[in-house]
DODO-583204 format. One record per residue: residue in one letter; z, x, y of N, C-alpha, C, O, CB in turn. Coordinates in Angstrom, 1 decimal. Each point is the difference from the previous one (the first is absolute). Glycine has a CB too. Example, Ala and Ser with C-alpha at 12.3 -4.5 7.8 and 13.67 -1.06 7.14 Angstrom:
// residues 2
<rec type="A" n_pz="7.8" n_px="13.2" n_py="-5.7" ca_pz="0.0" ca_px="-0.9" ca_py="1.2" c_pz="0.0" c_px="0.9" c_py="1.2" o_pz="0.7" o_px="1.0" o_py="0.0" cb_pz="0.5" cb_px="-2.9" cb_py="-1.2"/>
<rec type="S" n_pz="-1.9" n_px="1.5" n_py="2.3" ca_pz="0.0" ca_px="0.9" ca_py="1.1" c_pz="0.8" c_px="-0.8" c_py="1.1" o_pz="0.1" o_px="0.5" o_py="1.1" cb_pz="-2.3" cb_px="0.7" cb_py="-1.7"/>
This chain:
// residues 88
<rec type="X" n_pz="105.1" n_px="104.4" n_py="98.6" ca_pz="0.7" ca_px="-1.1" ca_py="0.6" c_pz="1.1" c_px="0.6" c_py="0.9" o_pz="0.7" o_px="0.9" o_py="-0.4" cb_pz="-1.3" cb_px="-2.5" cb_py="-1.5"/>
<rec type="X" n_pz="1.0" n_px="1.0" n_py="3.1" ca_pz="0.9" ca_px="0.2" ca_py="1.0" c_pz="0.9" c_px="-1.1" c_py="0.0" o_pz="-0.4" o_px="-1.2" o_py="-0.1" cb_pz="-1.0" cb_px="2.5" cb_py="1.3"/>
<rec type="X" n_pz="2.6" n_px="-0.7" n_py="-1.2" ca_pz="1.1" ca_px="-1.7" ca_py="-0.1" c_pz="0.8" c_px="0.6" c_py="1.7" o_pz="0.3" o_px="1.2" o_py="0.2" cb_pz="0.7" cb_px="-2.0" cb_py="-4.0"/>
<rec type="X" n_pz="-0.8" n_px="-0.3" n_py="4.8" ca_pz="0.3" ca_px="0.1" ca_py="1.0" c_pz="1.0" c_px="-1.0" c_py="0.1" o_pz="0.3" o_px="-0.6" o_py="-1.0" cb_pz="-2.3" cb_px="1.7" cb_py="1.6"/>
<rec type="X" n_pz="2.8" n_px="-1.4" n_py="0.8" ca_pz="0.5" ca_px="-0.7" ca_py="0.3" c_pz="-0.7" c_px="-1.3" c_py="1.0" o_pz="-0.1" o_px="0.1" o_py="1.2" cb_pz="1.7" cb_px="2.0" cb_py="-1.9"/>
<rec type="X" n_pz="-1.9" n_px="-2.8" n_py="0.3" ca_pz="-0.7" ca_px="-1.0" ca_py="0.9" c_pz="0.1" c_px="-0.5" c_py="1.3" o_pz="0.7" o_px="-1.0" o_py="0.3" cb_pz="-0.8" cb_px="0.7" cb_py="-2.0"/>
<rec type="X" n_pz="-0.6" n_px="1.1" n_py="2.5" ca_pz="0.1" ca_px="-0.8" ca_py="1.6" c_pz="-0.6" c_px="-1.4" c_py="0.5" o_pz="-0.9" o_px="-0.6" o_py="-0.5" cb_pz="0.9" cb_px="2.9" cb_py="0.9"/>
<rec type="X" n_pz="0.8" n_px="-2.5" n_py="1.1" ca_pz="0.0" ca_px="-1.1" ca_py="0.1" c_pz="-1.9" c_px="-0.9" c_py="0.5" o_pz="-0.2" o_px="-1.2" o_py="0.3" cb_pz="3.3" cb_px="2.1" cb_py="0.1"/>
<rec type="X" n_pz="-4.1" n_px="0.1" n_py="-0.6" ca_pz="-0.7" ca_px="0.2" ca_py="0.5" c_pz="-0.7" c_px="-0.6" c_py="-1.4" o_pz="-1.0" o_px="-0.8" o_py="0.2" cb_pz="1.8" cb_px="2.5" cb_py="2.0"/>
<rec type="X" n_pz="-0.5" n_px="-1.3" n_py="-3.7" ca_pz="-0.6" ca_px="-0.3" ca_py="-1.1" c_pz="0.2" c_px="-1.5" c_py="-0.6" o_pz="-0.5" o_px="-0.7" o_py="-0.9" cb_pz="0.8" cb_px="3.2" cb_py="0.7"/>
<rec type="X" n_pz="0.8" n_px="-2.8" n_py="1.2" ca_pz="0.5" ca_px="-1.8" ca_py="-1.0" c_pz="-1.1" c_px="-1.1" c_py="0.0" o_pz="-0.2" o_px="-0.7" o_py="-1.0" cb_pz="2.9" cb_px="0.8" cb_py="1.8"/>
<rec type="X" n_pz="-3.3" n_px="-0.2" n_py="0.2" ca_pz="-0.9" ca_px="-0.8" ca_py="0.0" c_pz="-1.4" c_px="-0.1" c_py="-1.4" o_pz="-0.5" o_px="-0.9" o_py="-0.6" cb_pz="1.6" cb_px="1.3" cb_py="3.3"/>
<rec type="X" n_pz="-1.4" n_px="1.3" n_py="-2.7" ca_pz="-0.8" ca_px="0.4" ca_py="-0.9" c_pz="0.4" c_px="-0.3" c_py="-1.4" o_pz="-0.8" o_px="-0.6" o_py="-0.7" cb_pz="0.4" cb_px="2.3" cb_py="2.2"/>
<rec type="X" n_pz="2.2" n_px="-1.4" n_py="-2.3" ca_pz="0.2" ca_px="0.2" ca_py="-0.4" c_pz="0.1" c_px="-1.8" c_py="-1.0" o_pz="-0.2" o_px="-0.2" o_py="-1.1" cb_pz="0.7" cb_px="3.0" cb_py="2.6"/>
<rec type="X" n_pz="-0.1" n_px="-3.7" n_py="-0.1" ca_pz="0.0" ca_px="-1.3" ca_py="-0.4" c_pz="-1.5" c_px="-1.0" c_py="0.0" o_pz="-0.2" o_px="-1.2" o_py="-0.2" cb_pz="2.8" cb_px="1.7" cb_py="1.0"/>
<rec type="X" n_pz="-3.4" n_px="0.4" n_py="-0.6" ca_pz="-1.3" ca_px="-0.8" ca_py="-0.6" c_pz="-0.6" c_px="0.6" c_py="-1.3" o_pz="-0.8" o_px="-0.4" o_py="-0.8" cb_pz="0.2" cb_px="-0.3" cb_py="3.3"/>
<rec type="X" n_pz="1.2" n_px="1.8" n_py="-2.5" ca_pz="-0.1" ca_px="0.6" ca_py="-1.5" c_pz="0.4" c_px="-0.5" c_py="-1.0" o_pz="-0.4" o_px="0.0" o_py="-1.2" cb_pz="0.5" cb_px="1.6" cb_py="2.1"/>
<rec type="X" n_pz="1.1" n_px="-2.3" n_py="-0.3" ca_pz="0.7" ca_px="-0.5" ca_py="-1.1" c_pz="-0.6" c_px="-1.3" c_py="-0.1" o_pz="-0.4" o_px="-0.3" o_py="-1.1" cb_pz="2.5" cb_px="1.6" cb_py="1.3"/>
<rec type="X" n_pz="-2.2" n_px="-2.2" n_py="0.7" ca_pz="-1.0" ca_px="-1.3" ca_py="-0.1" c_pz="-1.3" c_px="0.2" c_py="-0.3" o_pz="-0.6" o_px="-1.1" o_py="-0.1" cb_pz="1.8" cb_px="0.2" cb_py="1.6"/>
<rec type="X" n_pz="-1.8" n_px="1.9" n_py="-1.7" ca_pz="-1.0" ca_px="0.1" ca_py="-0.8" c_pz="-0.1" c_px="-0.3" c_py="-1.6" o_pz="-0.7" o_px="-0.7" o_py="-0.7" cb_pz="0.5" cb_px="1.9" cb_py="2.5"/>
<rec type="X" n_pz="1.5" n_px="-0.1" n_py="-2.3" ca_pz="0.0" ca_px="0.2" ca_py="-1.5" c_pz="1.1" c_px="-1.4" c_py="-0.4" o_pz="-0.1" o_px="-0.5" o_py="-1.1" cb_pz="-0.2" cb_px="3.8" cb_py="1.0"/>
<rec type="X" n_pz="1.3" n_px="-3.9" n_py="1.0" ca_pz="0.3" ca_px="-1.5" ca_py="-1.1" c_pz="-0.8" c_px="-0.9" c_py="0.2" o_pz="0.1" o_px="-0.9" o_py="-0.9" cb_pz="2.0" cb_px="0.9" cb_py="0.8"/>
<rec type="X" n_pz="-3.6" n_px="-0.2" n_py="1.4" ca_pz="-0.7" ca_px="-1.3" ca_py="0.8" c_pz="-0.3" c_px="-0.5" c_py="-1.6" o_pz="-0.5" o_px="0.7" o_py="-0.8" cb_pz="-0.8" cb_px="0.2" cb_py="3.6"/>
<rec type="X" n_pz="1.8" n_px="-2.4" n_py="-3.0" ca_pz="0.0" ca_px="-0.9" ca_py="-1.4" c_pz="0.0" c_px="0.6" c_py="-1.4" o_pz="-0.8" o_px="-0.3" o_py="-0.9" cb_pz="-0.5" cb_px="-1.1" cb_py="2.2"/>
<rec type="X" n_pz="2.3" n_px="2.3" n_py="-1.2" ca_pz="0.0" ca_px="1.0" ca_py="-1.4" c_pz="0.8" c_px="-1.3" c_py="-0.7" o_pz="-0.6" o_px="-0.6" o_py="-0.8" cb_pz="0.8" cb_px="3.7" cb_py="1.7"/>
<rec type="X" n_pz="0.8" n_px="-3.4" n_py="-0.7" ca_pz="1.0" ca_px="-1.0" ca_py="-0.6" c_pz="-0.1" c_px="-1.4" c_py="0.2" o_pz="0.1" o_px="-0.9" o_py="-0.9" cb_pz="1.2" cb_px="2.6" cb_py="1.2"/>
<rec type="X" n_pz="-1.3" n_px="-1.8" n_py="1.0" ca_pz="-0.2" ca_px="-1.3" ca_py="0.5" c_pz="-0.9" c_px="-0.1" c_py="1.4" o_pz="0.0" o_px="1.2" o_py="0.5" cb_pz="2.3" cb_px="-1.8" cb_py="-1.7"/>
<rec type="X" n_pz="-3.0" n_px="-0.3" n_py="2.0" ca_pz="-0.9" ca_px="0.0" ca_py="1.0" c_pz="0.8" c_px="0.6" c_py="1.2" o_pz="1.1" o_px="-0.2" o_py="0.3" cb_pz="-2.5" cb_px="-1.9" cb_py="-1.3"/>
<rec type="X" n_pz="0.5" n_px="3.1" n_py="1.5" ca_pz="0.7" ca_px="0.8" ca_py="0.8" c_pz="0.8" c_px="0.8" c_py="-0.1" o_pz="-0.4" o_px="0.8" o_py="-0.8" cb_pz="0.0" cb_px="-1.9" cb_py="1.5"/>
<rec type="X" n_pz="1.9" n_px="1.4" n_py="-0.3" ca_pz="0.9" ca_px="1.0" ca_py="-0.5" c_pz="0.9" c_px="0.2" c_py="1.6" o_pz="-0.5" o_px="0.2" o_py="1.0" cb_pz="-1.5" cb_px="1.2" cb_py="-3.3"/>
<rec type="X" n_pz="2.9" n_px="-1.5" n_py="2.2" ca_pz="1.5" ca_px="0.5" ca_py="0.7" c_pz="-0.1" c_px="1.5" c_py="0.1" o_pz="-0.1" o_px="0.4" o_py="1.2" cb_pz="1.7" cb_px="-2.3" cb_py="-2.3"/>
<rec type="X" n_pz="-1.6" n_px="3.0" n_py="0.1" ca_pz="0.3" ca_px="0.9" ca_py="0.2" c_pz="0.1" c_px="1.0" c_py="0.8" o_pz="0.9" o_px="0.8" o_py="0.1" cb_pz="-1.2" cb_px="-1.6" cb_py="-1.4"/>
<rec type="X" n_pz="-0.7" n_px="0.6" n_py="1.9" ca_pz="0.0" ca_px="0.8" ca_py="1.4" c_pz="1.0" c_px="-0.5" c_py="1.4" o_pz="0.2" o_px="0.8" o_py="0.9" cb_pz="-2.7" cb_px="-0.3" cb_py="-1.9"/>
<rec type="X" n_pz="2.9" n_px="-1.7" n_py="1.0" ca_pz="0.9" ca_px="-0.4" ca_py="0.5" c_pz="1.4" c_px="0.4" c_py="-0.1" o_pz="0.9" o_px="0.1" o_py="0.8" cb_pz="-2.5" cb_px="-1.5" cb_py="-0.8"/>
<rec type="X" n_pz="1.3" n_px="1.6" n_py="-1.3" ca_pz="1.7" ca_px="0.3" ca_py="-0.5" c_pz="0.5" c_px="1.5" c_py="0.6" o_pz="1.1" o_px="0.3" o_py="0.6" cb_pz="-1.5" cb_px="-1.7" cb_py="-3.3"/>
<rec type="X" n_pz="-0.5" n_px="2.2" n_py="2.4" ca_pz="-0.1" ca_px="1.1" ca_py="0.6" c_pz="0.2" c_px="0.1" c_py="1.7" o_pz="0.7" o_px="0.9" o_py="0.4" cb_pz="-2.1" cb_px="-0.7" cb_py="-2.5"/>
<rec type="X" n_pz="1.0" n_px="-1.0" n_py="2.8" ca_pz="0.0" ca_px="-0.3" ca_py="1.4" c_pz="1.1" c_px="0.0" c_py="0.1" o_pz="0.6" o_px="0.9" o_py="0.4" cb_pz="-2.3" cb_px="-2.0" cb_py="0.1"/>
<rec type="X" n_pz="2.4" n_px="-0.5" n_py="-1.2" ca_pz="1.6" ca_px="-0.3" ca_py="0.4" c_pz="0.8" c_px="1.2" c_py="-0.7" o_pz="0.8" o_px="0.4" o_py="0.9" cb_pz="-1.0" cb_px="-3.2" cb_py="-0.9"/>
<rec type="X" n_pz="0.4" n_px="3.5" n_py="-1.0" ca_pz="0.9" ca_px="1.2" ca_py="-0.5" c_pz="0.2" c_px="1.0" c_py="1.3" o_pz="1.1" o_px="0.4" o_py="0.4" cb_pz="-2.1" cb_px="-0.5" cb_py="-3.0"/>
<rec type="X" n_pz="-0.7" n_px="0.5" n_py="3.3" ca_pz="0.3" ca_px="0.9" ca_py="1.0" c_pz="0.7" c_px="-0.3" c_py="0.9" o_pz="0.6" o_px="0.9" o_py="0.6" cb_pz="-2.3" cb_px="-0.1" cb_py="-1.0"/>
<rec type="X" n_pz="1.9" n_px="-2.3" n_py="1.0" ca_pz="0.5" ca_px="-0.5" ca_py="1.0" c_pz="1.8" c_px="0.0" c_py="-0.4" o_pz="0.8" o_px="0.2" o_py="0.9" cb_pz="-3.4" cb_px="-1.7" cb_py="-0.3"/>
<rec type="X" n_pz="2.8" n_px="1.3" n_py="-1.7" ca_pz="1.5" ca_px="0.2" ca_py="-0.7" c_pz="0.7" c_px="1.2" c_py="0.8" o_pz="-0.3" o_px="1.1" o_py="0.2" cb_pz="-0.5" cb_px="-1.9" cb_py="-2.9"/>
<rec type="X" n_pz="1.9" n_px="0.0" n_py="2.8" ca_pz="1.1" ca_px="1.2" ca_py="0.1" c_pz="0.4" c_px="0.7" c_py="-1.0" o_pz="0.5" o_px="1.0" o_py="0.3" cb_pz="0.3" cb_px="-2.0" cb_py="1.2"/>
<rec type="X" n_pz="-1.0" n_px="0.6" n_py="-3.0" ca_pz="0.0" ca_px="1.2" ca_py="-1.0" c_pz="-1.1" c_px="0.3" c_py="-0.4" o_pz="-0.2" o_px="-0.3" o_py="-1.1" cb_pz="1.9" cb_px="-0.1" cb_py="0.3"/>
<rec type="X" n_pz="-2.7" n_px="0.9" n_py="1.5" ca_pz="-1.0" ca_px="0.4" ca_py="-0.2" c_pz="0.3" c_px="1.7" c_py="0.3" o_pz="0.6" o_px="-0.1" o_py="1.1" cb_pz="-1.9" cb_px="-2.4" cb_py="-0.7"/>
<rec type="X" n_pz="1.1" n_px="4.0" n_py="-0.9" ca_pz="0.2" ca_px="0.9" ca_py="-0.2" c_pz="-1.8" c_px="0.7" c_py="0.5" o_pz="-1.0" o_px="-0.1" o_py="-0.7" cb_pz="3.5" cb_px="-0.6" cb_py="-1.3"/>
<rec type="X" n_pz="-2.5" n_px="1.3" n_py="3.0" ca_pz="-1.4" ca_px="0.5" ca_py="0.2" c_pz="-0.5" c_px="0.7" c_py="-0.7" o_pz="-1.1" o_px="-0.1" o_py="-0.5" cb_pz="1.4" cb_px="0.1" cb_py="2.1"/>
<rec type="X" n_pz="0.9" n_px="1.4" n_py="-2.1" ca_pz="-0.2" ca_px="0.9" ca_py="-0.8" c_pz="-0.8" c_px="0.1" c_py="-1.4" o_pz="-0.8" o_px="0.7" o_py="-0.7" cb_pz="2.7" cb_px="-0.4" cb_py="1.9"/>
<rec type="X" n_pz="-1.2" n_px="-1.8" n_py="-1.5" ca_pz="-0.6" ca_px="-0.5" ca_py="-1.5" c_pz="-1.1" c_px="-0.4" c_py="0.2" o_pz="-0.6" o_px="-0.6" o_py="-0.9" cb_pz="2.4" cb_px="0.0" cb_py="-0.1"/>
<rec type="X" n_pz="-2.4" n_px="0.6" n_py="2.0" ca_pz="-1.5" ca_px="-0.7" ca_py="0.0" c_pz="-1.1" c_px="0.8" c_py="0.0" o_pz="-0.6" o_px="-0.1" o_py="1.0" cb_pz="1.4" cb_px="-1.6" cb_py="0.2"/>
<rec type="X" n_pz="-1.3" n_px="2.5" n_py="-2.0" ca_pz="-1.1" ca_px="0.8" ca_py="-0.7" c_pz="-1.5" c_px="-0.4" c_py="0.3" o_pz="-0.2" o_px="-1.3" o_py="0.0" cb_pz="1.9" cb_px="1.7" cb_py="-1.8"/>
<rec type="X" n_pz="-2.7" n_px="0.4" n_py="2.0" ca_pz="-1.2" ca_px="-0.3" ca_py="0.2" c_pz="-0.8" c_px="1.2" c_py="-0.9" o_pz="0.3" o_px="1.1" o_py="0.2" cb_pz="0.2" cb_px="-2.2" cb_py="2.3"/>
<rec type="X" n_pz="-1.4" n_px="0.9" n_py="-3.6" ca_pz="-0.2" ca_px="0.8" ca_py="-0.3" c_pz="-1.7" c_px="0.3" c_py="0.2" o_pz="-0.7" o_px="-0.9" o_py="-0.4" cb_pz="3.0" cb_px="0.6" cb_py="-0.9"/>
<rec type="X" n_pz="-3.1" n_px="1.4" n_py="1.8" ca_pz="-1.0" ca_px="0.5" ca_py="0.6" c_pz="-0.6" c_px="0.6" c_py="-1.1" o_pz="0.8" o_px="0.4" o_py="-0.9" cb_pz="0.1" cb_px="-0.2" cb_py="3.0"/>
<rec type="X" n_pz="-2.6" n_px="-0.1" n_py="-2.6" ca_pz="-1.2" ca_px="0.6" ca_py="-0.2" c_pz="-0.3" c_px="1.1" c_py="0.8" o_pz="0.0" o_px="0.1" o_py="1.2" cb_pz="-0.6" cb_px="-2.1" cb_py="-2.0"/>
<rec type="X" n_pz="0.4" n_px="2.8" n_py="0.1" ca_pz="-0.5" ca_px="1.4" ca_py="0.8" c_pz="-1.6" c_px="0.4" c_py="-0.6" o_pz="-0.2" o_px="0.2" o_py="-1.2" cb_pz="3.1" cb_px="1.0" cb_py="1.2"/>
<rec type="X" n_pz="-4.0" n_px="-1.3" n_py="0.9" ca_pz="-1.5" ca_px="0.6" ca_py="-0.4" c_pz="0.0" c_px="0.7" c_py="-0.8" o_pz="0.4" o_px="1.2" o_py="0.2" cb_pz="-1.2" cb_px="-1.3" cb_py="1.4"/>
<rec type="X" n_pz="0.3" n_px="-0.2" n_py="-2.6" ca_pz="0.3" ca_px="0.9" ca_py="-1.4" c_pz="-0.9" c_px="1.6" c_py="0.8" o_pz="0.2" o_px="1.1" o_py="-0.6" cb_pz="-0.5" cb_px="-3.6" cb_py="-2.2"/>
<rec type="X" n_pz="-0.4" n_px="2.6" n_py="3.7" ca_pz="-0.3" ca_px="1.8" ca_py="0.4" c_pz="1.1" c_px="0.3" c_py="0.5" o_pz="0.3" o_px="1.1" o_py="0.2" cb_pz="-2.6" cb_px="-0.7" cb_py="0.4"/>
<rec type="X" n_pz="3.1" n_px="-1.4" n_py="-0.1" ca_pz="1.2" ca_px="1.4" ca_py="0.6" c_pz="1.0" c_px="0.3" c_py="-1.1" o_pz="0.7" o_px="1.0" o_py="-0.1" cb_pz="-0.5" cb_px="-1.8" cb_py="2.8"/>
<rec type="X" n_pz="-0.3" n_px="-0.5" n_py="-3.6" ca_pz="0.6" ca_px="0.8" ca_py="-1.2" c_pz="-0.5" c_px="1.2" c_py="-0.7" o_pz="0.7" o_px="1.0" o_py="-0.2" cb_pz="-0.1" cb_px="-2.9" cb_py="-0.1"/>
<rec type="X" n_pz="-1.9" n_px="1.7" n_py="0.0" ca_pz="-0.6" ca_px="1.4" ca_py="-0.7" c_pz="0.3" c_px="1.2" c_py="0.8" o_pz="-0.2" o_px="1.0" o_py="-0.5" cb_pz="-1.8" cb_px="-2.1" cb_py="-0.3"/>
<rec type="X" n_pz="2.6" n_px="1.2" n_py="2.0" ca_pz="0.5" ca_px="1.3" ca_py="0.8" c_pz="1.4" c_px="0.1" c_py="0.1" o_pz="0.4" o_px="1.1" o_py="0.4" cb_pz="-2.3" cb_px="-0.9" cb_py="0.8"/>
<rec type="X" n_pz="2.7" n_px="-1.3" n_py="-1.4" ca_pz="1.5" ca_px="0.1" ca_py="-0.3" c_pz="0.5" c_px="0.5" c_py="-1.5" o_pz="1.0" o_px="0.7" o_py="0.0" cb_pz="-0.9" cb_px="-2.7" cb_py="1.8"/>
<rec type="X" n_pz="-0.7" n_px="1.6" n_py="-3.3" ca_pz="0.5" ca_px="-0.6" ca_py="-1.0" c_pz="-0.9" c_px="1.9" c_py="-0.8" o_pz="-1.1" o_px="0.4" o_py="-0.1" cb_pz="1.5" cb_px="-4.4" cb_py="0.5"/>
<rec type="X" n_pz="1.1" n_px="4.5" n_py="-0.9" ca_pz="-0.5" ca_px="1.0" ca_py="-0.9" c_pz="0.3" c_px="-0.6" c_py="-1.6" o_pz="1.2" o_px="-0.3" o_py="-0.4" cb_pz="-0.7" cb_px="2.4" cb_py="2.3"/>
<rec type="X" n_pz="-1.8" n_px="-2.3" n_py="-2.9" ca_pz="0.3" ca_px="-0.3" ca_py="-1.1" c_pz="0.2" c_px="1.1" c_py="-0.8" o_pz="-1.1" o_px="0.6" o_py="-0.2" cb_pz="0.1" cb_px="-2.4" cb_py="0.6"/>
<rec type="X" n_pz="2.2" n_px="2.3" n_py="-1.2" ca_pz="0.5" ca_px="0.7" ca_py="-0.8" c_pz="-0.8" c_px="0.0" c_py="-1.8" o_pz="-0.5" o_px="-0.8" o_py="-0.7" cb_pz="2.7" cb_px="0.3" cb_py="2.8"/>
<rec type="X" n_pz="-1.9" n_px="1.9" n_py="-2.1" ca_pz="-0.9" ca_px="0.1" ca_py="-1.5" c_pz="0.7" c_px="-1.1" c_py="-0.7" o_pz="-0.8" o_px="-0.6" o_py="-0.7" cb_pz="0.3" cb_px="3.2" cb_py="0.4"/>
<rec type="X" n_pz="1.9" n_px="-3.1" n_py="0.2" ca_pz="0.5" ca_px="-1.1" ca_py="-0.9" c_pz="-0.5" c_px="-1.3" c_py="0.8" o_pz="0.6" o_px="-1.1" o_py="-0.3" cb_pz="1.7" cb_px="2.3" cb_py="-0.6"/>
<rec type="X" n_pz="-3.3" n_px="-1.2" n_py="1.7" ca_pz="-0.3" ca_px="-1.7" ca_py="0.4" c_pz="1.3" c_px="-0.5" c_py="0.8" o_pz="0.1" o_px="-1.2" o_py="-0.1" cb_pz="-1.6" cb_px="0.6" cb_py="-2.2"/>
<rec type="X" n_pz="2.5" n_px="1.1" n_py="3.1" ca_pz="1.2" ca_px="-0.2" ca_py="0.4" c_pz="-1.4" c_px="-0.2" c_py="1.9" o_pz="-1.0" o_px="0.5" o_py="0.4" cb_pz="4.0" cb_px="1.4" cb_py="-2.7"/>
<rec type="X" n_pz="-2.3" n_px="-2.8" n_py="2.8" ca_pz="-0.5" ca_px="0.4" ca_py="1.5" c_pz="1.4" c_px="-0.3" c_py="0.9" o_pz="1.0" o_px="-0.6" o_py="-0.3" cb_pz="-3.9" cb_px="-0.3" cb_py="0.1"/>
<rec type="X" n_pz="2.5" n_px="1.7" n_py="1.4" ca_pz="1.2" ca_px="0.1" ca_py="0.8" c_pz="-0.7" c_px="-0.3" c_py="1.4" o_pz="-1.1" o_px="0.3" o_py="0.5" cb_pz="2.7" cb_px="1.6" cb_py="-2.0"/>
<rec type="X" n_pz="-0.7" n_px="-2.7" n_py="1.9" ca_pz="-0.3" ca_px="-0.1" ca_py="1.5" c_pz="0.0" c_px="1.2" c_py="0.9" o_pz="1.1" o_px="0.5" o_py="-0.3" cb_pz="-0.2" cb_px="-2.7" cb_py="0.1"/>
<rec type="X" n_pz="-1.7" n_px="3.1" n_py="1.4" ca_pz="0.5" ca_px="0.9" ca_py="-0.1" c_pz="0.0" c_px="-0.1" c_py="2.0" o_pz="0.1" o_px="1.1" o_py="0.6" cb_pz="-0.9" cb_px="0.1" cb_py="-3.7"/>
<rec type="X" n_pz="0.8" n_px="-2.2" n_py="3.7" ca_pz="0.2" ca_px="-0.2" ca_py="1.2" c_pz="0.6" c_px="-1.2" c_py="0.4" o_pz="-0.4" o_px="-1.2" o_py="0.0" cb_pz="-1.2" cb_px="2.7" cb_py="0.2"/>
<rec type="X" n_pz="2.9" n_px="-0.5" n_py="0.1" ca_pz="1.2" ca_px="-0.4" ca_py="0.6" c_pz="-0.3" c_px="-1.4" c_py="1.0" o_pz="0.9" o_px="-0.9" o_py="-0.1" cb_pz="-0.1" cb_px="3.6" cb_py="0.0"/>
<rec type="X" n_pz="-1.8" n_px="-3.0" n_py="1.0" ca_pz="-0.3" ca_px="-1.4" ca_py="0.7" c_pz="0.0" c_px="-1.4" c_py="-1.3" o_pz="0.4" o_px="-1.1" o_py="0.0" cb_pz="-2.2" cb_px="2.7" cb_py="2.3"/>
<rec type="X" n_pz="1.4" n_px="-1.2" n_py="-3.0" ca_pz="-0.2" ca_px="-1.0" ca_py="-1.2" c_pz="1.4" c_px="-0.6" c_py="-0.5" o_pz="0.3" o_px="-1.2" o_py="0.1" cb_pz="-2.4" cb_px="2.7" cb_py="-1.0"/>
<rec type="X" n_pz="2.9" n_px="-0.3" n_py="0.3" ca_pz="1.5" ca_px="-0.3" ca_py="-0.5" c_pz="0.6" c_px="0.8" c_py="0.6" o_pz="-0.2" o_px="1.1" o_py="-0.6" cb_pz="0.0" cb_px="-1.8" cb_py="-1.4"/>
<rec type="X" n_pz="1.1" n_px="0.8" n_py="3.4" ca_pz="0.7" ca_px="0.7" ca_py="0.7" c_pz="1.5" c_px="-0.2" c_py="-1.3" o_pz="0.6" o_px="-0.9" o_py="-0.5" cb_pz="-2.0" cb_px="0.5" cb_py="3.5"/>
<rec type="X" n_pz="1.4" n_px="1.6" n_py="-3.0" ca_pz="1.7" ca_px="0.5" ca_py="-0.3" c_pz="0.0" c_px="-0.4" c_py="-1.3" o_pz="1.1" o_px="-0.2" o_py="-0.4" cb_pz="0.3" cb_px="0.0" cb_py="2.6"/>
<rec type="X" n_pz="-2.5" n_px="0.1" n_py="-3.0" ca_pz="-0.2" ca_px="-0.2" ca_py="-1.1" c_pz="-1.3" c_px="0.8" c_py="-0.9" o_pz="-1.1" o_px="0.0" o_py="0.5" cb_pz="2.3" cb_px="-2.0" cb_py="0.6"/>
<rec type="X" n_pz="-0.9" n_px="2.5" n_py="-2.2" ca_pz="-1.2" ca_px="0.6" ca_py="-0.5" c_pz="-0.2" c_px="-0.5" c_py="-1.3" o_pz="0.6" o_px="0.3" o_py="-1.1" cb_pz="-0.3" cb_px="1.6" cb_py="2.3"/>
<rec type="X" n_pz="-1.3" n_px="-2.9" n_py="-1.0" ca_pz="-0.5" ca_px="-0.9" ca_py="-0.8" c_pz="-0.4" c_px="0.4" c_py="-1.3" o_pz="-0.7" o_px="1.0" o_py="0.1" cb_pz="0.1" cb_px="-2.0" cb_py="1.6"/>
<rec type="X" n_pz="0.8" n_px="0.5" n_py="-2.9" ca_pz="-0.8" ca_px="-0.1" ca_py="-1.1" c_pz="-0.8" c_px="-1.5" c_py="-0.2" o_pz="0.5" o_px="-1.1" o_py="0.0" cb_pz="1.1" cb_px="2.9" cb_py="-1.0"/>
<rec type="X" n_pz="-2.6" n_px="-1.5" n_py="0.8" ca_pz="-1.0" ca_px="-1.2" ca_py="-0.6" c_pz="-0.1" c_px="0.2" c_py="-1.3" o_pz="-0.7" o_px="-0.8" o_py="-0.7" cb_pz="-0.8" cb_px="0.5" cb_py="2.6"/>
């Protein structure tokens, strides 16, 4: 998994995703993805904090991910987790 910062290019995506998973979970239809709309539009709305997190094709994992004799795996390319060296 990749955790990024979300561009402005993803919100749209990001808010039918979300009107997918509440569409009449609670009650008929669902707000939630709206809410999301108006937050971004907020002047305390914070970009930074807004996270997107990405699937990676499990083959490019099989050529990134060295599994250790203890079952430990490590991320082992830097595009994945820049400036970070992951433990899973």
């Amino acid at each position: 998994m990749i955790i990024r910062n979300e561009k402005k290019e993803d919100n749209r995506t990001v808010e039918e995703m979300i009107k997918k998973a509440f569409w009449n979970l609670y009650v008929p239809g669902c707000t939630e993805h709206y809410f999301v709309h108006q937050v971004r539009k907020s002047r305390d709305y914070i970009p930074e904090l807004d996270l997107k997190t990405l699937t990676v094709p499990l083959s490019r994992w099989k050529k990134d991910i060295n599994i250790h004799k203890n079952y430990s795996i490590f991320i082992q390319d830097p595009m994945y987790a820049p400036d970070v060296f992951s433990r899973i």
